[in-house]
Structures are given as structure tokens and as C-alpha cells.
C-alpha positions as a Markdown table, in Angstrom:
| # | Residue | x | y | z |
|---|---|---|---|---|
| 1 | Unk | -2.9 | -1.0 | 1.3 |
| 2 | Unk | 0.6 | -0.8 | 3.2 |
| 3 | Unk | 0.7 | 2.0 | 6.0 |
| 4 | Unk | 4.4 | 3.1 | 6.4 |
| 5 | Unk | 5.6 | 4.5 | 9.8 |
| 6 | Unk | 8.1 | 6.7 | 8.8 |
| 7 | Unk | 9.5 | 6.9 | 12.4 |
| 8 | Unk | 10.6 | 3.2 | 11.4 |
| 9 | Unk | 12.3 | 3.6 | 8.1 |
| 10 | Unk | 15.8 | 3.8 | 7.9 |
| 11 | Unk | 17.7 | 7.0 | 7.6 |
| 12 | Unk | 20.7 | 7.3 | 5.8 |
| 13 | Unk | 23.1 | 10.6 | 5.6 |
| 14 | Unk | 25.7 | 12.5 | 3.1 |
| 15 | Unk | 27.1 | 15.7 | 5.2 |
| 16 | Unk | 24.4 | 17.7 | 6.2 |
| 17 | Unk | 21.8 | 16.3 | 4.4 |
| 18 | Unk | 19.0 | 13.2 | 6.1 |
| 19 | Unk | 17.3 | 10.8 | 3.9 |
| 20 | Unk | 14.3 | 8.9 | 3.9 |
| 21 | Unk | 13.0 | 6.8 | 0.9 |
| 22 | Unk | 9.6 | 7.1 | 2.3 |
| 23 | Unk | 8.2 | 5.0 | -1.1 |
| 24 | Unk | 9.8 | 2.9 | -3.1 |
| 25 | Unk | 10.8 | -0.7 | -3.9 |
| 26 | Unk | 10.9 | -1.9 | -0.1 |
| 27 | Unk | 7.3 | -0.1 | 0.2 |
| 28 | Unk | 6.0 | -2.1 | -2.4 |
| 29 | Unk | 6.4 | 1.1 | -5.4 |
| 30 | Unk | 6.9 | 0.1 | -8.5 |
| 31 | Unk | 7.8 | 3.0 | -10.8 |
| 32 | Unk | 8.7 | 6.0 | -8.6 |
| 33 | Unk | 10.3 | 6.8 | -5.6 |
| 34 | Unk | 9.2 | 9.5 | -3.0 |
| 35 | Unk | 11.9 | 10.9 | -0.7 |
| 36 | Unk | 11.8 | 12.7 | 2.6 |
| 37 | Unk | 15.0 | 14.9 | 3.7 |
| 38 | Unk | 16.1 | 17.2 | 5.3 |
| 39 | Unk | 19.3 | 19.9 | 4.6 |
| 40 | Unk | 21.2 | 21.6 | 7.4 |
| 41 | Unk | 21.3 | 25.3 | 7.5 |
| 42 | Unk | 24.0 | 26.2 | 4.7 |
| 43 | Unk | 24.1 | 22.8 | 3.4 |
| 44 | Unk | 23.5 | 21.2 | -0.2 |
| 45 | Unk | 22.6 | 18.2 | -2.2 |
| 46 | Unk | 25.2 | 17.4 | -4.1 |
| 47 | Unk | 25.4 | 18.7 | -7.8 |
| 48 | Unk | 23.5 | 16.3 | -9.6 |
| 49 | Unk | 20.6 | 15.1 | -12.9 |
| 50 | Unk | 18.6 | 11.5 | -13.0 |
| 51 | Unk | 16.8 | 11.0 | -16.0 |
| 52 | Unk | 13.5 | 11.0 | -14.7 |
| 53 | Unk | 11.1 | 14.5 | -13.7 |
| 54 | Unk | 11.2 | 15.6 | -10.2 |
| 55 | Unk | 8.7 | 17.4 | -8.2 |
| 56 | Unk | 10.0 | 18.7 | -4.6 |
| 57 | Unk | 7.3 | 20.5 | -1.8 |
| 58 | Unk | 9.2 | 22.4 | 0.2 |
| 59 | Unk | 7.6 | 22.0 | 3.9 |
| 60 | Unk | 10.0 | 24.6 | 5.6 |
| 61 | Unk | 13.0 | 26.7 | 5.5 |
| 62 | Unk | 14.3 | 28.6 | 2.3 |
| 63 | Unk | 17.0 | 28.0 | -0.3 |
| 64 | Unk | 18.1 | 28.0 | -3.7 |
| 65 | Unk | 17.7 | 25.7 | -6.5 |
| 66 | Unk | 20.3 | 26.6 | -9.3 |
| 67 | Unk | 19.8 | 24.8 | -12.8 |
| 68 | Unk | 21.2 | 25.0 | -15.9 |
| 69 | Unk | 23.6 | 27.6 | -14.1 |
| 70 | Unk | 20.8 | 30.4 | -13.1 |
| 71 | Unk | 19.8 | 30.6 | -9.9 |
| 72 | Unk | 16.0 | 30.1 | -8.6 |
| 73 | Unk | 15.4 | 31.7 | -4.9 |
| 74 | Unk | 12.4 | 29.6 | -2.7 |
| 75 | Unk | 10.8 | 29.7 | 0.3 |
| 76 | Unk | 8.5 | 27.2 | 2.3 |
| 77 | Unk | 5.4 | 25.8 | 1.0 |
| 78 | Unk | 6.6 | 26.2 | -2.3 |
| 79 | Unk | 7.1 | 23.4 | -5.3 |
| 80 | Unk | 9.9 | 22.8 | -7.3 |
| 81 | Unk | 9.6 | 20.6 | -10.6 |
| 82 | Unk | 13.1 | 19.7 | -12.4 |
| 83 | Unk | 12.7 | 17.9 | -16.1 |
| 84 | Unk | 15.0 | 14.8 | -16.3 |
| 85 | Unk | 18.2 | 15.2 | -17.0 |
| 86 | Unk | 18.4 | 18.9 | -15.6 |
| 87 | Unk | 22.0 | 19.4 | -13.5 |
| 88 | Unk | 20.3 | 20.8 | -10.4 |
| 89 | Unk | 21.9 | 21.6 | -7.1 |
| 90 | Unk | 19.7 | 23.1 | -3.8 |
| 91 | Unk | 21.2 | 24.7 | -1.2 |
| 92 | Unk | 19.5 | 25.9 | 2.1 |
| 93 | Unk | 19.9 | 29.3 | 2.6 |
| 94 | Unk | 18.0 | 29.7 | 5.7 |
| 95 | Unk | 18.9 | 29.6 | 9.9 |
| 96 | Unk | 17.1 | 26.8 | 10.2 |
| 97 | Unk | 16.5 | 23.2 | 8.5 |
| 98 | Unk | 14.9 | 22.6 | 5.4 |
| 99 | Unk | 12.5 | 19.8 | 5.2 |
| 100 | Unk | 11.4 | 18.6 | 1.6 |
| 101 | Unk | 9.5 | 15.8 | -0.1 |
| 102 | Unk | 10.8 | 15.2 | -3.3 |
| 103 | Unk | 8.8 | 12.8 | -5.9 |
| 104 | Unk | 10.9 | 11.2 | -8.6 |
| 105 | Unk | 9.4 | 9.6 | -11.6 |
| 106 | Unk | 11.6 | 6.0 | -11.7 |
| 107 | Unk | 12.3 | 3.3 | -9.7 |
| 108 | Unk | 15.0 | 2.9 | -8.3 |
| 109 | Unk | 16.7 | 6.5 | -8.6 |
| 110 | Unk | 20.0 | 6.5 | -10.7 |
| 111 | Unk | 21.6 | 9.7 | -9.9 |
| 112 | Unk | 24.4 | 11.1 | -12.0 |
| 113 | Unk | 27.2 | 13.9 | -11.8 |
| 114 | Unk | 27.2 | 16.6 | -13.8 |
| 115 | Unk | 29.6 | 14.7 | -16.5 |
| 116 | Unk | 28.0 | 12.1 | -16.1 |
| 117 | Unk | 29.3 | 9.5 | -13.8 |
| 118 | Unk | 27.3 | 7.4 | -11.5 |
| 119 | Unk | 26.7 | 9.5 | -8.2 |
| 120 | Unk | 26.5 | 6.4 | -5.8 |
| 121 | Unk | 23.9 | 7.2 | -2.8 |
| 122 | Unk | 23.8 | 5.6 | 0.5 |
| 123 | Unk | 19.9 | 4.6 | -0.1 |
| 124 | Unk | 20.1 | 3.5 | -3.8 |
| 125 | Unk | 20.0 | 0.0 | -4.2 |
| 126 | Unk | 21.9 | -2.2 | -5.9 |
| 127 | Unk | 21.7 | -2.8 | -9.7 |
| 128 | Unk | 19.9 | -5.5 | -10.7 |
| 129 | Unk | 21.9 | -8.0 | -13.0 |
């Protein structure tokens, strides 16, 4: 059984937003990924749907989660599941940062616009041939 030191893994950045794959292919998971970030006050993920279910704890600060164009409110310790496909967006609302864990249900992660064009991330690997 692997033990992973997340002080070790690599962390990758958009603007305002920390990544960590925390599980995935270079942990030895096969069929999902599980991701630890964390937004900056007033910062968002990107606008964005993958075709696989999502389930996000929220371990601190507050935000919104807006999907299919209504707008969910959430604080800490709170869990947010998104169906696949679902154009999502979350935004941190609060004065301080928001930490999250986010499970995803395929391996590795596509992640799309909201028309549909490959969103390229700094952590997603490369395609397979």
C-alpha cells in the first residue's frame, strides 16, 4: 500500500487557484483521480464539465458553486456532488482561502469548456496515443 506525502507532490497553479493531484496515475490510481486545491479569496476555477461525476468536501472557507446557470451558496464542511457533463464554475466568496478535495470518477481528468473545447490544465497528462 503506497503512502503519499503530500508535502512532496508537485503543485502546479492557474491564477489564484493551487493544485495537487493527490491520487492518480503517478500514485498508482487507476480509474479516478482525487485532487487537493486551494482558491484565493475572490478567485475561481475556470468555467468548466468532464464527463465523469464529481464529489468536492469543502475543508474551509465559503463560496459558490453555479451550475446549469443557478447559483448554489456553501460553506465549510460541506460536499458538493456535480453529475458528468454539468458546466460548473466555483468561486470563493470568503476573506480567506478555500481548501477543497475534489474526487473525480476517471482517470486521467479531461476537462472541457463550456462549448466544448479541450480545457488544457497544467496537471493533466498527456494523451495517450
Amino acid at each position: 500500500m503506497p503512502i503519499v506525502n503530500n508535502d512532496e507532490l508537485e503543485t502546479l497553479e492557474l491564477p489564484g487557484l493551487r493544485h495537487q493531484t493527490i491520487g492518480g496515475h503517478k500514485q498508482g490510481v487507476k480509474t479516478m483521480e482525487v485532487w487537493l486545491q486551494t482558491i484565493a479569496p475572490g478567485a475561481a476555477t475556470p468555467v468548466h464539465c468532464h464527463a465523469c461525476e464529481e464529489v468536492i468536501l469543502v475543508l474551509s472557507g465559503a463560496g459558490t458553486c453555479t451550475v446549469r446557470g443557478e447559483v448554489f451558496t456553501f460553506g465549510s464542511n460541506s460536499t458538493l456532488v456535480l453529475e458528468p457533463d454539468v458546466v460548473h464554475q466555483i468561486v470563493n466568496t470568503s476573506d480567506e482561502e478555500m481548501r477543497l478535495v475534489a474526487a473525480l470518477g476517471m482517470a486521467p481528468v479531461r476537462v472541457k469548456t463550456a462549448d466544448g473545447a479541450a480545457l488544457p490544465l497544467p496537471w493533466e497528462a498527456p494523451a495517450s496515443a
